[in-house]
C-alpha positions in Angstrom: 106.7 108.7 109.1 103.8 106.2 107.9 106.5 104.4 105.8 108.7 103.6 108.9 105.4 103.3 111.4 104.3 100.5 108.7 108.8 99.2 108.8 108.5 99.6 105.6 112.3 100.2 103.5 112.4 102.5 100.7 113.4 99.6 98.8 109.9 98.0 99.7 107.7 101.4 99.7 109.6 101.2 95.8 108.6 97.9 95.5 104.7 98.7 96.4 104.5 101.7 95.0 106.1 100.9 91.4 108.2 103.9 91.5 112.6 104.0 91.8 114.1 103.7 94.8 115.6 107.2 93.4 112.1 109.2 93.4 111.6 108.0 96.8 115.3 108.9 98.1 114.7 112.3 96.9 110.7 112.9 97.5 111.8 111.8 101.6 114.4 114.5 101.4 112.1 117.0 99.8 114.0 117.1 97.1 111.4 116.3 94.3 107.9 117.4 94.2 105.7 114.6 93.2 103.0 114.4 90.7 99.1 113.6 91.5 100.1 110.0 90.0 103.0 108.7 92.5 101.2 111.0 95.6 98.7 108.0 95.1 101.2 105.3 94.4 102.8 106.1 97.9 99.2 106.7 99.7 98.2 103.0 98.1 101.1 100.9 98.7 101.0 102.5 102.8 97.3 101.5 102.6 96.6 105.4 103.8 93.5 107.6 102.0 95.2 110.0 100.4 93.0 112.3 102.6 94.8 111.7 105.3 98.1 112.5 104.2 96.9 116.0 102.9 95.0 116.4 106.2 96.7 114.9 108.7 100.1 116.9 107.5 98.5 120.2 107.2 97.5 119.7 111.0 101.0 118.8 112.2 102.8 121.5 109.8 104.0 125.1 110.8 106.3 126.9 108.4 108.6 124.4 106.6 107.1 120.4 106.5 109.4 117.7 106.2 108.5 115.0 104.0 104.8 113.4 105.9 105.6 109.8 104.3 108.9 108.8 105.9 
């Protein structure tokens, strides 16, 4: 969501974020958990508080979340 509101590729979140195009494939899919370290890689290179992704997903999220970043 913020990465494609900011048209952002996974290439260039990768890019921004220093982490493989990989981790992010599979974090987007919710297929990988992601440590405190990349959770603020990713909030960093979207220029987003980190707040605001735990906040602003717990609002929007009932039951099962998909991946807030995308």
């Amino acid at each position: 969501m913020y990465r494609k509101q900011r048209n952002l590729t996974q290439f260039e979140l990768t890019e921004k974020a220093e982490l493989s195009v990989d981790s992010i494939k599979r974090i987007e899919r919710g297929n990988r958990t992601m440590s405190l370290e990349n959770f603020m890689r990713i909030a960093d290179a979207l220029a987003v508080p980190l707040s605001y992704f735990l906040y602003e997903n717990r609002k929007r999220c009932i039951g099962i979340c998909t991946p807030f970043f995308v």
